[in-house]
C-alpha positions in Angstrom: -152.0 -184.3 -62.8 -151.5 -180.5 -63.1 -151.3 -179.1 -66.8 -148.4 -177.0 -65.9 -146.3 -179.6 -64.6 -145.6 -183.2 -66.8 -144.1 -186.0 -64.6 -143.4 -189.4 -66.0 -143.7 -192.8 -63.6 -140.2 -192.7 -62.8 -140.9 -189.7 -60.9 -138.5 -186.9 -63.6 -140.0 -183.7 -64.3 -140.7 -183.0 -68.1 -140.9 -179.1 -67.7 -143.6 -176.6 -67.7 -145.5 -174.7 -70.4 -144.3 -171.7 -69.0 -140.7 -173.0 -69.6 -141.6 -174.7 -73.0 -143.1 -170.8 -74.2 -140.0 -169.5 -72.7 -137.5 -172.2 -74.5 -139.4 -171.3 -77.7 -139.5 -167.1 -77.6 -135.4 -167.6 -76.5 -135.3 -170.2 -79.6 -137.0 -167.5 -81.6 -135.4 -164.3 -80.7 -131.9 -166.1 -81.4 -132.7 -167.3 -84.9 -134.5 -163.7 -85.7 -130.9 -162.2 -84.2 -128.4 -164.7 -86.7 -130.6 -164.0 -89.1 -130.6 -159.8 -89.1 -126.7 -160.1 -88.4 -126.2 -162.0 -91.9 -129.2 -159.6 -93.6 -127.9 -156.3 -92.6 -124.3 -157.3 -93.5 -123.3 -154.9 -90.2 -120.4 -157.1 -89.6 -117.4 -158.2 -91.8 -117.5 -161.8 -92.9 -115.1 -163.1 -90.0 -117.0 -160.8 -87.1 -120.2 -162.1 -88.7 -119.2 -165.8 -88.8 -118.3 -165.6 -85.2 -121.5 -163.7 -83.9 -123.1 -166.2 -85.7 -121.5 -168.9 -84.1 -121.8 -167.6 -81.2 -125.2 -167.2 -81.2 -125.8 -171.1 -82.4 -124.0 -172.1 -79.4 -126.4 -169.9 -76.9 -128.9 -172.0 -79.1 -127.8 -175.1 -78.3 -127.9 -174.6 -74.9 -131.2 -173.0 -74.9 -132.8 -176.0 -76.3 -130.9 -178.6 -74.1 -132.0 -176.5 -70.8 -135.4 -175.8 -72.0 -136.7 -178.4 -74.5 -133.7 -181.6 -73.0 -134.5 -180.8 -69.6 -130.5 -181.9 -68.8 -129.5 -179.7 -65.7 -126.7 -180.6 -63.1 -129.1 -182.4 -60.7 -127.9 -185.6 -59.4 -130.6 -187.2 -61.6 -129.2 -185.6 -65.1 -125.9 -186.4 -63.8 -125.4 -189.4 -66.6 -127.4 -188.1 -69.1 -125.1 -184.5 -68.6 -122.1 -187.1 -68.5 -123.0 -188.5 -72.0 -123.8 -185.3 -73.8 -120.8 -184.0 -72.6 -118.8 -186.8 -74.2 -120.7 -186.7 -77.5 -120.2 -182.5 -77.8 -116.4 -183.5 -77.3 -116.0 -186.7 -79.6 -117.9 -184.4 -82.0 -116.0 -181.3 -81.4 -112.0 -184.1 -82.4 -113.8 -185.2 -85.2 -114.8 -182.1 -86.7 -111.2 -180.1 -85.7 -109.5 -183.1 -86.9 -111.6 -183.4 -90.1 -110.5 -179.4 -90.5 -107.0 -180.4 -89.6 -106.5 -182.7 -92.1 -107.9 -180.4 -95.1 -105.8 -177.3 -94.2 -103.3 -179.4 -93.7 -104.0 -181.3 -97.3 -105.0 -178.0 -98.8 -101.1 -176.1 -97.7 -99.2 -179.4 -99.1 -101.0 -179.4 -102.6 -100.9 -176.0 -103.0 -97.4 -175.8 -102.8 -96.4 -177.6 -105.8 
């Protein structure tokens, strides 16, 4: 078996270390880039919040194509299928969660 190239017995490839190092300096530069955004203070709080939300996001999917290995080959198809579902069950619970303190928050505070 090559060093570059990990494959398990069912035959799925595991990823390089060329994409691993690549994964990792991506990883890297992203953090180094949230982090200088909130340091410098370049933005105002709601341009910073979304820069940095933004830039969590690109993380995400920098470690689930490089690190997950989950691509749209017919292969990662229901692996794709179930992340997909779990970012969305995550994404109701969290607006609703949001939902229901604003909405909380506006009723109590106008008493």
């Amino acid at each position: 078996m090559s060093h570059s190239h990990n494959v398990t017995h069912e035959g799925e490839s595991h990823g390089s270390y060329g994409s691993y190092i690549t994964g990792f300096i991506l990883a890297v530069i992203l953090t180094v880039a949230a982090f200088a955004v909130v340091v410098t203070k370049a933005f105002d709080f709601w341009t910073t919040l979304v820069v940095v939300s933004a830039l969590a996001v690109v993380q995400i999917v920098v470690h689930v194509v490089f690190f997950l290995h989950m691509n749209t080959s017919s292969k990662q198809r229901w692996n794709l299928m179930t992340f997909i579902l779990t970012v969305l069950s995550v994404l109701i619970i969290v607006a609703g969660t949001l939902f229901v303190m604003w909405n909380t928050q506006m009723h109590m505070m106008s008493r």
